[in-house]
N, C-alpha and C positions, 0 to 999 in steps of 0.2 A: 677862262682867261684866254683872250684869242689875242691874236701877235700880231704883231704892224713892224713894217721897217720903220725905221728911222731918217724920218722926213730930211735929216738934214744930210744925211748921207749920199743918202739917193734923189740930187734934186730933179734928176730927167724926169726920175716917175710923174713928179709932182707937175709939172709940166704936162704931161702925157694925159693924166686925168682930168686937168681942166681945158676947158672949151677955150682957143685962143684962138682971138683975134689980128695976134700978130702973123704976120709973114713967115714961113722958117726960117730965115737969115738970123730976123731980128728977134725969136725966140732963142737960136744955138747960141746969140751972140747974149740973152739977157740969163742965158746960165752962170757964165761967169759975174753977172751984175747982183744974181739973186744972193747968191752963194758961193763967195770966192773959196777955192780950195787951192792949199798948196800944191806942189807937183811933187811930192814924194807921198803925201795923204792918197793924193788920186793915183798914183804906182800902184802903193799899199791895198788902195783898194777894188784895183786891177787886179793884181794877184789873188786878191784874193778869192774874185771873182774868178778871173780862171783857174783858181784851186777850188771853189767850188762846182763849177762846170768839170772839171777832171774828176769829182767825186760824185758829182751827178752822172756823168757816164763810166763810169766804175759801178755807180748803182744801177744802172740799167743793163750795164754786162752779164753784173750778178743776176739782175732779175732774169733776164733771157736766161741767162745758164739755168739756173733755178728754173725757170718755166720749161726748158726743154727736159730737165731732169724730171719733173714732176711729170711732162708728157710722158717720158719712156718709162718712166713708173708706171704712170699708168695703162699705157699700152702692154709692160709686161704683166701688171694685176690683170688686166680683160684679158690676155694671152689664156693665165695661168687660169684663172676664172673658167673661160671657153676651155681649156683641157679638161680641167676639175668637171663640168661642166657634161662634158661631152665624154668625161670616164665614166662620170654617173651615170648617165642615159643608155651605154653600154653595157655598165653594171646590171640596171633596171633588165634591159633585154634579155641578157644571160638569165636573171633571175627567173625572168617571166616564161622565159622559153624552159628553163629547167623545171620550173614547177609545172607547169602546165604538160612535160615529160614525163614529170611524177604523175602527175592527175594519170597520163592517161596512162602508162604502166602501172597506176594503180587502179584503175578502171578496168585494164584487159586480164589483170591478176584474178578479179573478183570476179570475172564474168569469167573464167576459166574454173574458178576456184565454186561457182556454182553451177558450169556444166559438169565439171565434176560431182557434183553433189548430186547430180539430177543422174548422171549416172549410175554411179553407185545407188541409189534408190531403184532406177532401173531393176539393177544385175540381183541385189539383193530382193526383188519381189520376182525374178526369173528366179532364181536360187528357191525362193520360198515356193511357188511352182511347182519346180521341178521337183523339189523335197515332197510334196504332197504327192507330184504323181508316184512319186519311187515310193510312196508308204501306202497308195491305193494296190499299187502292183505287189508290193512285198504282203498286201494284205490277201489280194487275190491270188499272190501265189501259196501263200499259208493255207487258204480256204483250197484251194485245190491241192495242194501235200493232202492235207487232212481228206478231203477227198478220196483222195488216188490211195490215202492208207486205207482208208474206208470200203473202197471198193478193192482192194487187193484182199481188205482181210474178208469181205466177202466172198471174192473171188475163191480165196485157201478154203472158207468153210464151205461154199458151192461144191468145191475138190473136192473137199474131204466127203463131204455126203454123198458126191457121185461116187466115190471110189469107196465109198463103204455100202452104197447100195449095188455097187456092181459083185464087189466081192458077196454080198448078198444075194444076188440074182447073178452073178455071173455074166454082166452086161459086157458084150465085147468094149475096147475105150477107143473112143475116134480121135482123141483129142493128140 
């Protein structure tokens, strides 16, 4: 349903639209010819006309208000956006930096944590080592105790036979 003014109302328009041949003198003066209007009609609809022009710029105040409020809208949405925005991208960093802290504290743990092991495998095949020589030594010292009794109890019965073959022969003793 499309809308049209009302041809008799508005007879300028009608005027305005057609192609005229007359002069403007003799069209301003055939307004009144086409279409006589009283002078309180045409008041009336003056008024009404500047009440609605005062309400067309009443709507256009609103709209600007309205436009400037939807701009600072959304100037503070892209504000709050770019913070949000730019807290997360800080976030990110921290994150990134923290982990990869981890990573490497846990990288220098494990490489500690298996120079230690290579260590200790060290010390404990030194330990095993040294255990063997102290049980070759403890063994050569056994073998020579045994030894050393061996030749003592030689020795005593060496004595003994010199000293009984002297008191037999009467051997002066040097010893």
């Amino acid at each position: 349903m499309s809308r049209e003014l009302n041809k008799e109302l508005f007879p300028d328009l009608q005027l305005q639209h057609k192609p005229s041949t007359q002069p403007r003198r003799e069209r301003e003066s055939g307004v009144d010819t086409i279409a006589p209007i009283d002078q309180e009609d045409w008041q009336l609809l003056v008024a009404k006309v500047d009440l609605l022009k005062r309400q067309v710029k009443e709507l256009e105040n609103r709209q600007q208000t309205f436009e400037s409020r939807v701009s600072e809208w959304t100037a503070a949405v892209k504000a709050r956006f770019e913070r949000f925005n730019s807290a997360g991208s800080r976030m990110e960093d921290f994150l990134k930096n923290t982990i990869q802290e981890i990573n490497e504290r846990f990288a220098n743990l494990t490489s500690r944590v298996s120079e230690r092991r290579l260590q200790e495998t060290k010390i404990e095949e030194m330990m095993s080592r040294h255990n063997q020589v102290l049980q070759g030594y403890e063994v050569r010292l056994a073998q020579f105790q045994k030894l050393l009794h061996e030749q003592e109890i030689q020795l005593l019965g060496t004595k003994a036979e010199l000293e009984e073959a002297r008191r037999l022969k009467k051997v002066p003793a040097t010893f």
